[in-house]
C-alpha positions as CSV (number, residue, x, y, z in Angstrom):
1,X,46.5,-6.2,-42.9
2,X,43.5,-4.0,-43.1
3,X,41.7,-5.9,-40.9
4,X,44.4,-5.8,-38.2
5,X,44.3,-2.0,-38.9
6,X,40.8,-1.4,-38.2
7,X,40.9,-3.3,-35.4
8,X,43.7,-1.8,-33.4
9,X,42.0,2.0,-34.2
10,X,38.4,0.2,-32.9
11,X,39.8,-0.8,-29.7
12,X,41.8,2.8,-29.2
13,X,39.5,5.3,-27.5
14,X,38.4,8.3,-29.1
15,X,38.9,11.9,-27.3
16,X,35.3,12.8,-26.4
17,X,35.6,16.2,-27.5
18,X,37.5,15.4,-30.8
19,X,34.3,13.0,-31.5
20,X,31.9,16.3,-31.7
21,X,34.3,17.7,-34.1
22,X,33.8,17.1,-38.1
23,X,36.7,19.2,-39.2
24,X,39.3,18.1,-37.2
25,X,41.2,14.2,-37.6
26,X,40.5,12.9,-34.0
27,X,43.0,11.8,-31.2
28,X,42.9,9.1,-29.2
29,X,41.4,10.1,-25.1
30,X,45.0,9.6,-22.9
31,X,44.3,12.1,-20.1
32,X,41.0,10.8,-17.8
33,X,38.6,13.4,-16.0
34,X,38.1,11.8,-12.4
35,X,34.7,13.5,-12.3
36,X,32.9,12.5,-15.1
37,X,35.1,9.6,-16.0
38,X,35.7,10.4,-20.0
39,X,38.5,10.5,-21.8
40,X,40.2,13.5,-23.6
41,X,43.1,14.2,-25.6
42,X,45.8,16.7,-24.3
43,X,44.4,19.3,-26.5
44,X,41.0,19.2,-25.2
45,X,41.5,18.5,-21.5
46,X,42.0,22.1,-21.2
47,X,38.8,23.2,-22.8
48,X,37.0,20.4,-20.4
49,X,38.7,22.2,-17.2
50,X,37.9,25.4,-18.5
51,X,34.2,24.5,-19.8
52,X,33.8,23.4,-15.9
53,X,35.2,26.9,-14.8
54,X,32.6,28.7,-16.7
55,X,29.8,26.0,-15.5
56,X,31.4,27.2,-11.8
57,X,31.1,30.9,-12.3
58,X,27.6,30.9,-13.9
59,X,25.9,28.2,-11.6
60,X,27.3,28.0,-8.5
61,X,29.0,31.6,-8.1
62,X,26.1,33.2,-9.6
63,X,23.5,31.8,-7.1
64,X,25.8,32.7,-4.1
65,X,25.8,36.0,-5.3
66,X,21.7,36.3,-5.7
67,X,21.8,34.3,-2.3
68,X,24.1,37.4,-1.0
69,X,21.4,40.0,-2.6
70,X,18.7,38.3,-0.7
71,X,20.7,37.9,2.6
72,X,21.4,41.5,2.5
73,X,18.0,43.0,1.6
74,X,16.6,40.5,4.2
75,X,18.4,42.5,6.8
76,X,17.8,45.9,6.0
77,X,13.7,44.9,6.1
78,X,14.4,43.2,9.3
79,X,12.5,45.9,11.2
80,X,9.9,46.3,9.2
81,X,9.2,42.6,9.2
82,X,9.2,42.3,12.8
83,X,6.6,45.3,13.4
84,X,3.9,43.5,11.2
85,X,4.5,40.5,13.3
86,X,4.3,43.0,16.7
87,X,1.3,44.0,15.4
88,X,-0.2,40.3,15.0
89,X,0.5,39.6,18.7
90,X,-1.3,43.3,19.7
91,X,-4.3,41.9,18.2
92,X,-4.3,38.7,19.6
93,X,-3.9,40.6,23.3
94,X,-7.0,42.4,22.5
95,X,-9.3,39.2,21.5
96,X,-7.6,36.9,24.5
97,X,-10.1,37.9,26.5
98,X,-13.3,36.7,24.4
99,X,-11.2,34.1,23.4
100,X,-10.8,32.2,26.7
101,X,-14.5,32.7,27.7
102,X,-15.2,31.2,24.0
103,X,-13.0,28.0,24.8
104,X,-14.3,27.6,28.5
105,X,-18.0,27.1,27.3
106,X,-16.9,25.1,24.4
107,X,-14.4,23.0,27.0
108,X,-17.9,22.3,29.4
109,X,-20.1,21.4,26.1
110,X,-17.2,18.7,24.5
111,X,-17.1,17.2,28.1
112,X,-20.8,16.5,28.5
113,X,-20.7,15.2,24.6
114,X,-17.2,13.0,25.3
115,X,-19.1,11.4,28.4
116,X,-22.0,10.9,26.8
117,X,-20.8,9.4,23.6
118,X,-18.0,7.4,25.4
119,X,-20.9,5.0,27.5
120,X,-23.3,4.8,24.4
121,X,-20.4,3.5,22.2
122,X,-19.1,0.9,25.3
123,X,-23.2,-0.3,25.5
124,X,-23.4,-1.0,21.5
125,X,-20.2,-2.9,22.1
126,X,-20.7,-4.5,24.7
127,X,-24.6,-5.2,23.0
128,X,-22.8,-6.9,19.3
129,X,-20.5,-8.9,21.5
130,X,-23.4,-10.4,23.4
131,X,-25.5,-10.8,20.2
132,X,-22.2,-12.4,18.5
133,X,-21.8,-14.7,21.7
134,X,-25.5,-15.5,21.6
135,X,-25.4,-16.4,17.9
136,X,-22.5,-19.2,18.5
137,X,-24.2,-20.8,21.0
138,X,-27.0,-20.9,19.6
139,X,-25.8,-22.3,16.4
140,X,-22.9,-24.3,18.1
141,X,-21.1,-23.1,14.9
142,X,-17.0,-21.9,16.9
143,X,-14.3,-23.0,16.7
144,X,-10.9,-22.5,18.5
145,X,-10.0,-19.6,16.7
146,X,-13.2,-17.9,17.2
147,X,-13.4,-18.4,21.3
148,X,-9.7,-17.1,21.1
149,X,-10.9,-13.3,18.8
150,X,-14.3,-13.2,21.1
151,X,-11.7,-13.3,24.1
152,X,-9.8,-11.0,22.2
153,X,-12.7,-8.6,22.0
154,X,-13.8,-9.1,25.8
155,X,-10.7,-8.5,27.1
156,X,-10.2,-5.4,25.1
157,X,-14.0,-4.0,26.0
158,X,-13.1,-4.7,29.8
159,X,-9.8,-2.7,29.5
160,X,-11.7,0.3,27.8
161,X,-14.6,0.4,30.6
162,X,-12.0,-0.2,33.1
163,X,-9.4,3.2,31.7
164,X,-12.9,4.9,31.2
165,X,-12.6,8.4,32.1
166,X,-12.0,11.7,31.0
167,X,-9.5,14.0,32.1
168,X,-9.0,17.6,32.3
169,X,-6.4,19.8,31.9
170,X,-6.2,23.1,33.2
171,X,-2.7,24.8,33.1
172,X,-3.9,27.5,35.7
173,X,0.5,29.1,35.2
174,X,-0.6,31.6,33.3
175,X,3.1,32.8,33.6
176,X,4.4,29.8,32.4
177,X,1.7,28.5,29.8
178,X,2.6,28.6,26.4
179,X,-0.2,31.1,24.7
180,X,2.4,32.3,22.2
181,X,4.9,30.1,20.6
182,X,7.6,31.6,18.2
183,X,9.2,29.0,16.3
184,X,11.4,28.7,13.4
185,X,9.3,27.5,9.8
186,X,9.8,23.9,9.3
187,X,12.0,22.9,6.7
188,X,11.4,20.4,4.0
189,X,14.9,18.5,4.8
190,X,13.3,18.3,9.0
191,X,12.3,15.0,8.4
192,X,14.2,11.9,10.2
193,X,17.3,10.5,8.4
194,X,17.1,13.2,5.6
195,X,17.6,16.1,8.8
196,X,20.1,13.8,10.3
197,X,22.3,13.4,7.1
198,X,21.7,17.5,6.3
199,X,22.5,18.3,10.0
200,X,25.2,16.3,11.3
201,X,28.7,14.9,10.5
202,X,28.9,10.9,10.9
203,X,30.9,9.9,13.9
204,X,32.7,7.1,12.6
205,X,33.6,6.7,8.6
206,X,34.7,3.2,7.6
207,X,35.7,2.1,4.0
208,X,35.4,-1.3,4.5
209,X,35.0,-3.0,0.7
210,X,33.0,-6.0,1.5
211,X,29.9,-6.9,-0.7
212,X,28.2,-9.1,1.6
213,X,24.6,-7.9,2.9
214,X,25.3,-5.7,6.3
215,X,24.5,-6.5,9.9
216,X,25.0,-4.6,13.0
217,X,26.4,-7.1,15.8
218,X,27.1,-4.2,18.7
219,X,27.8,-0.8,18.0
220,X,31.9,-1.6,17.5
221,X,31.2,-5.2,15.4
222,X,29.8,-5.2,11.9
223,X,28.7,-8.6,10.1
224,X,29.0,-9.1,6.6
225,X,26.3,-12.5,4.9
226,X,28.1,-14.6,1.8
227,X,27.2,-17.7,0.1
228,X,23.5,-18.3,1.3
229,X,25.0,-17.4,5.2
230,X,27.7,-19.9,4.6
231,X,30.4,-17.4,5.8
232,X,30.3,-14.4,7.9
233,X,32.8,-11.8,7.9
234,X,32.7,-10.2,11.7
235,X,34.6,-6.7,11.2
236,X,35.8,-4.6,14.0
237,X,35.5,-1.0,13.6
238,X,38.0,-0.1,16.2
239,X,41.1,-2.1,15.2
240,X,40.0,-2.6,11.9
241,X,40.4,-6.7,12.2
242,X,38.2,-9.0,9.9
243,X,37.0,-12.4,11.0
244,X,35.4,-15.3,8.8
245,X,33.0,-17.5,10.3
246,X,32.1,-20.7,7.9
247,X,30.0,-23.4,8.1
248,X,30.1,-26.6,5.8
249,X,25.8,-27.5,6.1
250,X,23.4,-26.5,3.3
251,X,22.5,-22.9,2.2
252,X,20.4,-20.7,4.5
253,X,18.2,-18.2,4.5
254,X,16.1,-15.5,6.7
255,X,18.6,-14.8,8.2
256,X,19.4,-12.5,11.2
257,X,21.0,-11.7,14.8
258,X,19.9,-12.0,18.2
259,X,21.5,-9.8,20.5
260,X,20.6,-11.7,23.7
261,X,22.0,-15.0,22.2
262,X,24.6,-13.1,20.5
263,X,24.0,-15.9,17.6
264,X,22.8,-15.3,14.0
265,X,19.3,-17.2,13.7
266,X,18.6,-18.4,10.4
267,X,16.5,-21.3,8.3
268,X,17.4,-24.5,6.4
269,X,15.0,-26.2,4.1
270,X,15.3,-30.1,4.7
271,X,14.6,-32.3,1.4
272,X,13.0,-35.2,2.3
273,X,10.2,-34.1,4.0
274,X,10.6,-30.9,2.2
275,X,10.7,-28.7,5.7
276,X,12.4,-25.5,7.2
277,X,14.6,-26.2,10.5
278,X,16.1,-23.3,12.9
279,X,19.9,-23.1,14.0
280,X,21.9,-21.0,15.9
281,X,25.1,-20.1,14.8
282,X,27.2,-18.2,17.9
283,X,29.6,-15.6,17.2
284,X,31.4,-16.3,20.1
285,X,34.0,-19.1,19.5
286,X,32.8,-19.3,16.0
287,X,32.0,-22.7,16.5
288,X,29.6,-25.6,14.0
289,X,25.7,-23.8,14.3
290,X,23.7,-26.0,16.1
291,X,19.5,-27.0,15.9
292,X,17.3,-25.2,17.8
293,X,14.8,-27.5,19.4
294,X,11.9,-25.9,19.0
295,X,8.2,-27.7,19.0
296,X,7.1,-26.3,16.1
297,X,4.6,-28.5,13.8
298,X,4.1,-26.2,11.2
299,X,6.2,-25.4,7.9
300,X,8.5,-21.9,9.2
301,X,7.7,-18.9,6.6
302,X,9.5,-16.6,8.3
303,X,11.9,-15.3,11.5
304,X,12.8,-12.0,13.1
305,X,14.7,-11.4,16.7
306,X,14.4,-8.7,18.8
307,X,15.6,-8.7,22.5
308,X,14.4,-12.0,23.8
309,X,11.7,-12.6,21.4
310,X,11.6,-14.9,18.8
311,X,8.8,-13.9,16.0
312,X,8.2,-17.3,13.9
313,X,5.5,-16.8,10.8
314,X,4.1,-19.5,9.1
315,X,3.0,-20.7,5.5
316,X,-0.4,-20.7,7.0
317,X,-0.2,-17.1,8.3
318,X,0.0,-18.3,12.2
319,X,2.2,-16.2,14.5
320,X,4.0,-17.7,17.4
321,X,6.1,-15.3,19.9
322,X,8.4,-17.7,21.3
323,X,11.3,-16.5,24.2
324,X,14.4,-16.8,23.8
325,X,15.6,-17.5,27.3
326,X,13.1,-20.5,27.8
327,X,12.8,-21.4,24.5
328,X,8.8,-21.4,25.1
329,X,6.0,-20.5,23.3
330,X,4.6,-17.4,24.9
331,X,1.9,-16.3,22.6
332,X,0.1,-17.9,19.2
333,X,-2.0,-15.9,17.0
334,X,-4.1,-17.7,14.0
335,X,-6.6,-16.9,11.6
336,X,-8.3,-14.1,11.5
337,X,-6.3,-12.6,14.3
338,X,-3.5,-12.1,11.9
339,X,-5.4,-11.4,8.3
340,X,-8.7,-12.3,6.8
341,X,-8.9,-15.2,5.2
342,X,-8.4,-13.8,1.4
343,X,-4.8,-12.2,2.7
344,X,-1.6,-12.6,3.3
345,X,1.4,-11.8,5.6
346,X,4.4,-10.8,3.4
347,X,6.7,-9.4,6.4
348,X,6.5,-9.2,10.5
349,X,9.2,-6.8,13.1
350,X,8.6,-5.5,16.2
351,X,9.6,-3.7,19.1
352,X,8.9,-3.3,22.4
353,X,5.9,-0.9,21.4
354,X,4.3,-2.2,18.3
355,X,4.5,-4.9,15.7
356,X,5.0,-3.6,12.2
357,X,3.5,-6.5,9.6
358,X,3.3,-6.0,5.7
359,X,-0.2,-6.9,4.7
360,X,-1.3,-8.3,0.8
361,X,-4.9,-7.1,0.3
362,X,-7.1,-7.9,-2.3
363,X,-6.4,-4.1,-3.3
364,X,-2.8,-3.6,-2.6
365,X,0.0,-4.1,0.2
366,X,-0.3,-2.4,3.2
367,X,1.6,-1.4,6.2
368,X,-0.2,-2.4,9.3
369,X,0.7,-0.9,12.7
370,X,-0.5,-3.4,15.6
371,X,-0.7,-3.4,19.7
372,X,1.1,-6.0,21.6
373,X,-2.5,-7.9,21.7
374,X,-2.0,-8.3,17.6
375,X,-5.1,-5.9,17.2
376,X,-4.6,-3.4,14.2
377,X,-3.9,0.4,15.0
378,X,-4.3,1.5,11.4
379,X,-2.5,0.5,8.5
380,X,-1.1,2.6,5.5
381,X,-0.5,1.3,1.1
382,X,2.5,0.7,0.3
383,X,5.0,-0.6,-2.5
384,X,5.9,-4.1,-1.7
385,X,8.7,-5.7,-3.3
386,X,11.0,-9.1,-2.6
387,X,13.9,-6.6,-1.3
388,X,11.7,-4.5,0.7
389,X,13.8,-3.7,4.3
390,X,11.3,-2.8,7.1
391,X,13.3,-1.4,10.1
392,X,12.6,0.3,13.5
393,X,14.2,3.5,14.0
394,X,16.6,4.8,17.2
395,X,13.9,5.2,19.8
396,X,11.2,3.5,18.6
397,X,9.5,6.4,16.6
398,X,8.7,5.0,13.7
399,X,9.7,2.5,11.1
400,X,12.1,3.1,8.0
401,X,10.8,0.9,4.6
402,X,13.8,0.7,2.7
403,X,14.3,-1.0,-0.9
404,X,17.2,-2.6,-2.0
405,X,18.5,-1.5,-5.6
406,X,15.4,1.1,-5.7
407,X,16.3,3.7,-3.3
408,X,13.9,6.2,-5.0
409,X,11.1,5.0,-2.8
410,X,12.5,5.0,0.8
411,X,10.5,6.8,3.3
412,X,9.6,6.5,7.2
413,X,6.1,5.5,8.5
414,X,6.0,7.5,12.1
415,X,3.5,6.1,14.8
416,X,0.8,8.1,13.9
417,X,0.2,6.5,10.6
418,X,2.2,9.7,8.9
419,X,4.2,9.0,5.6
420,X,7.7,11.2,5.2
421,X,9.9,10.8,2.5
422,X,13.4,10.8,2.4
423,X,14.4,13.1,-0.6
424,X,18.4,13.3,0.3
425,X,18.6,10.1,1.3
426,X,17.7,8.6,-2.0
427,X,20.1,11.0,-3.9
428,X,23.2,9.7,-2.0
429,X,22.1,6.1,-3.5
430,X,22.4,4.3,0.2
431,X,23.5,0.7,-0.3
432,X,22.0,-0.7,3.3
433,X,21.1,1.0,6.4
434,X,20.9,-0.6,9.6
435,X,20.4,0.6,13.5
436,X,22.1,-0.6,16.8
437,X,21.1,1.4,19.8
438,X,21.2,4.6,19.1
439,X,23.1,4.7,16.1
440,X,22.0,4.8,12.3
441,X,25.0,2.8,10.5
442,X,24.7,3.5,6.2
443,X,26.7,2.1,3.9
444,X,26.8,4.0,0.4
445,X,27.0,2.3,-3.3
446,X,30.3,1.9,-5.6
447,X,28.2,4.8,-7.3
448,X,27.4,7.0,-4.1
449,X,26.3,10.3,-5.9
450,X,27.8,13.1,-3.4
451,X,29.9,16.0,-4.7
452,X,33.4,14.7,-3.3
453,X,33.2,11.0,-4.4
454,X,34.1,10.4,-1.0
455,X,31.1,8.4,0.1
456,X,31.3,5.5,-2.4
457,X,31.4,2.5,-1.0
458,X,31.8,3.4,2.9
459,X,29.9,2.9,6.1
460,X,29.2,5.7,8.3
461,X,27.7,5.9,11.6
462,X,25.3,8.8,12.7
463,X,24.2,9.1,16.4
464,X,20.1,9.4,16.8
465,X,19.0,12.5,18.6
């Protein structure tokens, strides 16, 4: 009987506040905050409302009020504050003058320097190319691979020589040039997703509970992966209708869409001869997916779409661009064209300006940041992880690395090489974020941590600017 007694007050749950008390025989939690999700006992959900009034009045009120203070001295030195910047652009009239005889004589020296430099460093180019093509001939030691990067090399050396040239710009408006700017200090929240999230309201809110791993079909069609991409949930956002598609073959993987085909690409690992085989699976008449019939002797690492290419990587680190139209190869890279020969290729996207590849270095991961000839712009260490999302931004100005279930380290890589992190972003705790055109579509965690609770588990869709 004891036993049953103990166990029936174990499983009752404790008032939290009556637990902090010593003096007092505790009552069981009936009433629920919907904030911080404890329980309290009628006596004691008062004190909890009126412990959050106080934490109101001498947090939140209290900093309004200073914020006030400071709003209102700010205006009265408003004057003053202008005259000492009145006086910075007096001074600035007086040294113009000196100023713009300065640059001109500095603008004729860098020109005779640029010139100069420019045809000395196209001659030692053009001299280690001939010594390198000298070298293999004379050793007879080349192979495909190397004829294909000394192309490489030529090509790019006759393209430089060919653009050669140095142009000057003289804005001779002096009404309209810009000698002066007056600008508004940047803020620390200006900074791609973070500003848009800060600065605008989401066009369309959707709470569409659906656990499977997010894809944007068209900006009014969502996608939704299950079982290994065994079923696909196709969601419209204006009526608000769910579809299932479902195959019957074997679990697959890499997956994702093609908007030309409108078809979700994606790989299947054959047993006997353990191999990796490409299908298309249409979204239109949800039909059986079918092979893709590609010539491809080499074991498939991994896919990515994007308008009518085809990216294939391989175990062996190859790169084939293959189109989508034809279904023909257009372009192979190999060794050392796409990494040396002690690294790897972990990830590959493009766009029509760049491709983005993640790069494993002796030292580290990296970002690299390549030209449509696969020739390396610069490249910037990063965190690399199995859930690592590498996506191109509305516009094509830059490239969002986002992980799965460790939002803390999400930040954008712009096309200059330039790291930006997103601060407010990874407070919201975003589930997956995904682009189509030019809207950014995030979908928040059961655990979104916003003020209003509103955001957990929705989708909302922001409009790139």
């Amino acid at each position: 009987m004891a036993t049953t007694a103990a166990n029936a007050s174990s499983s009752t749950s404790i008032c939290t506040i009556c637990q902090t008390l010593a003096d007092e025989k505790p009552k069981p939690g009936i009433l629920p905050c919907l904030g911080c999700q404890q329980l309290f006992c009628y006596q004691h959900i008062g004190q909890h409302r009126q412990n959050l009034a106080d934490q109101l009045d001498t947090v939140v009120i209290n900093e309004r009020n200073n914020l006030f203070e400071n709003i209102s001295k700010l205006e009265e030195n408003c004057d003053q504050y202008v005259e000492q910047q009145l006086k910075e652009i007096n001074d600035w009239e007086l040294k113009s003058f000196e100023i713009i005889k300065e640059t001109a004589e500095n603008a004729r020296l860098t020109l005779h320097a640029m010139a100069l430099n420019e045809c000395v460093g196209l001659r030692e180019r053009f001299t280690r190319l001939t010594t390198e093509l000298t070298n293999k001939q004379q050793t007879d030691n080349y192979f495909e691979q190397d004829i294909q990067v000394l192309k490489h090399k030529f090509q790019q050396l006759k393209h430089d020589i060919e653009s050669f040239g140095l142009k000057v710009h003289i804005n001779s408006d002096l009404k309209s040039i810009e000698l002066i700017s007056i600008k508004k200090k940047p803020s620390a929240s200006d900074s791609f997703i973070d500003h848009l999230l800060l600065t605008q309201t989401p066009i369309k809110y959707i709470n569409a509970r659906n656990s499977g791993k997010i894809y944007a079909v068209n900006e009014n069609l969502l996608a939704f992966e299950h079982r290994d991409a065994r079923d696909i949930d196709l969601y419209d956002t204006v009526d608000l209708s769910m579809k299932t598609m479902s195959r019957t073959d074997d679990g697959g993987f890499n997956l994702c869409y093609s908007t030309y085909l409108q078809s979700f690409l994606y790989l299947i690992q054959s047993r006997r001869p353990e191999w990796y085989h490409l299908y298309q699976w249409s979204i239109i008449g949800h039909g059986e997916p079918k092979k893709m019939e590609l010539n491809i002797s080499e074991k498939i690492y991994q896919i990515t779409c994007y308008e009518t290419n085809l990216l294939v990587l391989f175990y062996s680190f190859t790169i084939e661009k293959w189109k989508l139209n034809s279904l023909k190869l257009d372009t192979r890279w190999r060794k050392p064209m796409t990494c040396e020969q002690d690294e790897s290729i972990k990830m590959i996207r493009m766009n029509s300006l760049y491709y983005a590849l993640v790069v494993e270095k002796p030292d580290g991961c990296y970002f690299e940041l390549r030209n449509n000839s696969m020739l390396i712009i610069g490249s910037v260490k990063i965190i690399y992880d199995y859930y690592l999302e590498l996506i191109s931004l509305p516009n094509e100005i830059g490239w969002l690395l986002f992980y799965h279930y460790n939002t803390r380290n999400t930040y954008i890589i712009d096309n200059q090489l330039n790291k930006h992190e997103q601060k407010f972003m990874e407070a919201l705790q975003v589930k997956d974020i995904v682009t189509q055109g030019k809207y950014m579509i995030i979908r928040y965690d059961k655990q979104a941590n916003d003020i209003s609770k509103t955001k957990k588990d929705c989708i909302e869709y922001y409009q790139w600017h």
